[in-house]
FIKOLLO-864843 format. One line per 5 residues: number of its first residue (from 1); their letters; for each residue y, z, x of N, C-alpha, C. Coordinates in pm, 1 decimal, decimal comma. Each point is the difference from the previous one (the first is absolute). Last residue first. Example, Ala and Ser with C-alpha at 12.3 -4.5 7.8 and 13.67 -1.06 7.14 Angstrom:
2> SA> -225,0/708,0/1285,0/119,0/6,0/82,0/109,0/73,0/-77,0; -572,0/-7,0/29,0/119,0/0,0/-89,0/120,0/0,0/90,0
***
This chain:
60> XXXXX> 12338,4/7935,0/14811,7/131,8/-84,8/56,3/11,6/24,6/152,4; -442,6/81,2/-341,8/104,4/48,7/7,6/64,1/-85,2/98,9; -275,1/-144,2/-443,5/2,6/6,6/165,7/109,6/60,3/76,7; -35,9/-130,2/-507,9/-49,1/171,2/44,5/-38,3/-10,2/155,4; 228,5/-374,2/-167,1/32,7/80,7/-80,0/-26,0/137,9/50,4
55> XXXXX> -170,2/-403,3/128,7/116,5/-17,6/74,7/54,4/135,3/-74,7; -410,8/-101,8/-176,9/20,8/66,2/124,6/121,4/-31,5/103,4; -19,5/-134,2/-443,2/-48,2/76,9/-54,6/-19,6/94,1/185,1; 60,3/-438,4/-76,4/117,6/60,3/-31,5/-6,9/160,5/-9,7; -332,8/-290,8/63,2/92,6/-10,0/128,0/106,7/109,0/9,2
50> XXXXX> -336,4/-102,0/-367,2/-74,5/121,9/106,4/152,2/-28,5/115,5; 77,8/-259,3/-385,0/25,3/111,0/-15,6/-7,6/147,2/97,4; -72,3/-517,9/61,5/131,5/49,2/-0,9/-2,7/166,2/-18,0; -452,7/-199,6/-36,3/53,7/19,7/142,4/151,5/9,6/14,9; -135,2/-56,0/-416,1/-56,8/115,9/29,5/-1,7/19,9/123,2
45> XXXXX> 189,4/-370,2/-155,9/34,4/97,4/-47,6/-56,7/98,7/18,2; -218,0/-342,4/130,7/104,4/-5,6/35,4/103,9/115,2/-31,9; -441,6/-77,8/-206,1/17,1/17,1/187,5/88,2/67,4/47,5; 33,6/-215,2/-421,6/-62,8/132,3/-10,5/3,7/75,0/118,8; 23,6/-447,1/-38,7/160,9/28,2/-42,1/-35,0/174,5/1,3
40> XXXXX> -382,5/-269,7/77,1/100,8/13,2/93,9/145,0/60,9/-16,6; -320,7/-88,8/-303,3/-54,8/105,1/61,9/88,6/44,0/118,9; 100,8/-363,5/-305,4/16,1/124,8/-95,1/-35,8/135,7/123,1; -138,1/-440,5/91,1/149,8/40,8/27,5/48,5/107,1/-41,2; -418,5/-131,9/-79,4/11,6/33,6/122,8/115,8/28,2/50,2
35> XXXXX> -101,7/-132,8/-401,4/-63,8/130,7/19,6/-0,4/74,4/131,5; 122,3/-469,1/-199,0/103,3/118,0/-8,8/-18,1/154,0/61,0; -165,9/-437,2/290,4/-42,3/58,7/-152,2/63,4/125,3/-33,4; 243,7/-472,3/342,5/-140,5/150,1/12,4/9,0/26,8/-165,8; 36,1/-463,7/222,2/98,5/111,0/-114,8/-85,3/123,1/88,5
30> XXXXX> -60,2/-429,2/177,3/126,8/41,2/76,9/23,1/150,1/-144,6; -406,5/-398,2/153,8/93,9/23,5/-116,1/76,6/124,1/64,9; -271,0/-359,4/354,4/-5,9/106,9/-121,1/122,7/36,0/-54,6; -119,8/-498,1/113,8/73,2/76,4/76,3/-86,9/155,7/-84,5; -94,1/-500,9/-56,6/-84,3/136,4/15,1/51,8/112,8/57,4
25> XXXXX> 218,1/-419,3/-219,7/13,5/-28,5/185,0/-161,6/158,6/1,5; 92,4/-91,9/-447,8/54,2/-149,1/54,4/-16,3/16,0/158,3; -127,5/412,6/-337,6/-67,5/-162,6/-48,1/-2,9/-100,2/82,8; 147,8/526,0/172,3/67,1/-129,1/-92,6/-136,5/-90,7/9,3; -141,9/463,6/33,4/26,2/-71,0/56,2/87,0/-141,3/-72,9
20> XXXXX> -196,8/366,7/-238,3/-31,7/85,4/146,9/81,7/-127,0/87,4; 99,3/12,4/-525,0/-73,4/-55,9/77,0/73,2/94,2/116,8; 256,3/98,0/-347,3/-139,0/13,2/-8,3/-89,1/-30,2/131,9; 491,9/-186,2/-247,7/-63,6/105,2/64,9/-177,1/28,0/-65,7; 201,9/-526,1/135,5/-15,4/113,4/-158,4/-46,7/133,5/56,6
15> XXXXX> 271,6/-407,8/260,0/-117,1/30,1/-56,1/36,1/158,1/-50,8; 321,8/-401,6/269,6/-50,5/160,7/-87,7/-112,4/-42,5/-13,9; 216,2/-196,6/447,4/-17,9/-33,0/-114,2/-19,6/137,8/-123,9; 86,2/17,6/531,8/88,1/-60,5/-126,3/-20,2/10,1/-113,1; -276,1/52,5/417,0/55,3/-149,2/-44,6/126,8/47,2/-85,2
10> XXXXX> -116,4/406,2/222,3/-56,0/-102,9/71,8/40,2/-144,9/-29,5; 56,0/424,3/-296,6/108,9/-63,0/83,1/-74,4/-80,6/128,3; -65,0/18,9/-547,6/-27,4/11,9/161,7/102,4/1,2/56,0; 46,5/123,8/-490,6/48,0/-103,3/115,1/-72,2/49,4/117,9; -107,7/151,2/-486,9/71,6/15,3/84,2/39,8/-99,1/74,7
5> XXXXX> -76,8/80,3/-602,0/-34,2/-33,9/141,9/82,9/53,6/166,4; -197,6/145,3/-596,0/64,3/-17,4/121,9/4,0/-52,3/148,7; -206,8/-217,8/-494,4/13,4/85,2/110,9/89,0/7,7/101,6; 65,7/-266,5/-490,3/-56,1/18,2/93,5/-6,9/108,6/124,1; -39,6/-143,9/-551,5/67,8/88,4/91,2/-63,3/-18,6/139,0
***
């Protein structure tokens, strides 16, 4: 079984997720870590909610 891979986007080529940097040109790697996205999506929604939330009780 082989590993998931990405595509630089600098050369092109794939390599195997994981590595801090492609193998072939030293470009850096391009994923972010779920944990971080996970955190952001969190952010995000919670800065939708506070918005929404004072367009609501702000008076007109």
């Amino acid at each position: 079984m082989t590993a998931p891979q990405t595509t630089c986007l600098y050369c092109g080529k794939p390599y195997a997720i994981g590595p801090d940097q492609c193998p072939h040109c030293q470009a850096p790697a391009h994923q972010r870590p779920q944990s971080k996205l996970r955190q952001f999506r969190w952010f995000f929604i919670l800065l939708a909610l506070f918005c929404l939330a004072m367009i609501l009780w702000l008076p007109r």
